[in-house]
C-alpha positions as CSV (number, residue, x, y, z in Angstrom):
1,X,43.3,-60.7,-46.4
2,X,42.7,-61.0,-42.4
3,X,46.6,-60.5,-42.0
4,X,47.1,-57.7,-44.2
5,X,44.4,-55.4,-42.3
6,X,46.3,-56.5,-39.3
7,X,49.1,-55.5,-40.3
8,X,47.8,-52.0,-41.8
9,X,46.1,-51.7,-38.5
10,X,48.7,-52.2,-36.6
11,X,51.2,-50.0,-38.7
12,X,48.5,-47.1,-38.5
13,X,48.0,-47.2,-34.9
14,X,51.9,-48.6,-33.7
15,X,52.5,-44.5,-32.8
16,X,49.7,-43.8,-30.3
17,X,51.8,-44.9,-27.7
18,X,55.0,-43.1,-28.0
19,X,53.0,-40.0,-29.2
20,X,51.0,-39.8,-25.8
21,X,54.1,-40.7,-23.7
22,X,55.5,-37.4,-25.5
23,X,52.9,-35.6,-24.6
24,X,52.8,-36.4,-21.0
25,X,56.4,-35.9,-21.4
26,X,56.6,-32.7,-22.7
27,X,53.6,-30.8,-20.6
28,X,53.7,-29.8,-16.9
29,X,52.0,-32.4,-14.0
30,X,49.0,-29.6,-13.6
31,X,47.7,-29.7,-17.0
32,X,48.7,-33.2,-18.5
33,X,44.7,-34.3,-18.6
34,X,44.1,-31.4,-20.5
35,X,46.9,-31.5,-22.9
36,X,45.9,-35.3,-23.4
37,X,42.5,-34.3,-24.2
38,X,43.3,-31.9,-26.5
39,X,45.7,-34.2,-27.8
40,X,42.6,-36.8,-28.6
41,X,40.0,-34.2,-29.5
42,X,42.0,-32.4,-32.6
43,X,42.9,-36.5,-33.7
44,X,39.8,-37.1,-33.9
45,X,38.9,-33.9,-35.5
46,X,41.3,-34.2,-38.4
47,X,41.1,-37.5,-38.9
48,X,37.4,-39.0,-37.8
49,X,35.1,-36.0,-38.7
50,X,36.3,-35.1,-41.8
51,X,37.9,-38.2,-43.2
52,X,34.9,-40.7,-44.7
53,X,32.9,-37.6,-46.2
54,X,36.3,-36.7,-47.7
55,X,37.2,-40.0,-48.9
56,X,33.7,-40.3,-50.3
57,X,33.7,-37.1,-52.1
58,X,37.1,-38.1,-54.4
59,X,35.9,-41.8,-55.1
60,X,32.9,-40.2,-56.4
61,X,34.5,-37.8,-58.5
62,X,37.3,-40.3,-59.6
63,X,38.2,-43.4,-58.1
64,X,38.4,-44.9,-54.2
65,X,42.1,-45.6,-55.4
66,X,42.8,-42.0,-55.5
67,X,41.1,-41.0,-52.4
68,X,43.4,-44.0,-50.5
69,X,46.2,-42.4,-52.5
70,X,45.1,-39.0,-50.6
71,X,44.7,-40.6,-47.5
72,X,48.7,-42.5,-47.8
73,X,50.1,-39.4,-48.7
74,X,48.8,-37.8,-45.8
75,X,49.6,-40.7,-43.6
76,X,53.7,-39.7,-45.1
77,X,53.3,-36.4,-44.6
78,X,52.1,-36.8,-40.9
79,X,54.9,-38.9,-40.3
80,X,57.3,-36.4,-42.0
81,X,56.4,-33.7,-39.1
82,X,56.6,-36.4,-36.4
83,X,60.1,-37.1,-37.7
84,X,61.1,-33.6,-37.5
85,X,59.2,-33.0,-34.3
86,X,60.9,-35.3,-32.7
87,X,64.2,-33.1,-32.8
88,X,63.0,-31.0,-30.8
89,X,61.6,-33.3,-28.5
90,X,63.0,-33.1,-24.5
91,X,65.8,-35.7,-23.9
92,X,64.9,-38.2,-21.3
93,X,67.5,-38.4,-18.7
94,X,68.2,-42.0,-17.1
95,X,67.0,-42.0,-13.5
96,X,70.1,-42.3,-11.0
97,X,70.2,-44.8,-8.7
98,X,72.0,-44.5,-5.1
99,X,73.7,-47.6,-4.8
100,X,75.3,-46.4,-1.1
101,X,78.5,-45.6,-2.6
């Protein structure tokens, strides 16, 4: 069971990282603490605050299999806007290099 939740775990969290290189990526010098934080604060918003009261209230009125069944679909459907987010995302340009030529 031990690898499994690994494997969920890492799975769940395996776009933090390229998620807050885009937003340091896509926000000016002067406010990328703040776009960070605000970056972190409506995460944990959306998915900390509301999340185990929610999940509690549909296993109690049907099963905990449908509220994980809510809580995958919403997992796709994040992942659906990231997807389509990521079109419009800046292109990085590779750095130049002066080689003396």
């Amino acid at each position: 069971m031990f690898p499994a939740i690994f494997l969920g775990e890492f799975l769940l969290l395996v776009n933090t990282g390229p998620l807050d290189a885009a937003v340091i990526n896509s926000v000016g010098a002067a406010i990328r603490s703040r776009a960070v934080a605000v970056n972190l604060f409506v995460i944990h918003a959306l998915g900390d605050a509301f999340s185990p009261s929610l999940m509690g209230y549909i296993s109690d009125r049907s099963s905990l299999e449908a509220a994980f069944g809510v809580a995958i679909v919403a997992i796709f459907i994040s992942a659906a806007i990231l997807l389509f987010g990521s079109r419009f995302a800046p292109r990085l340009m590779p750095e130049r290099t002066s080689c003396g030529d």
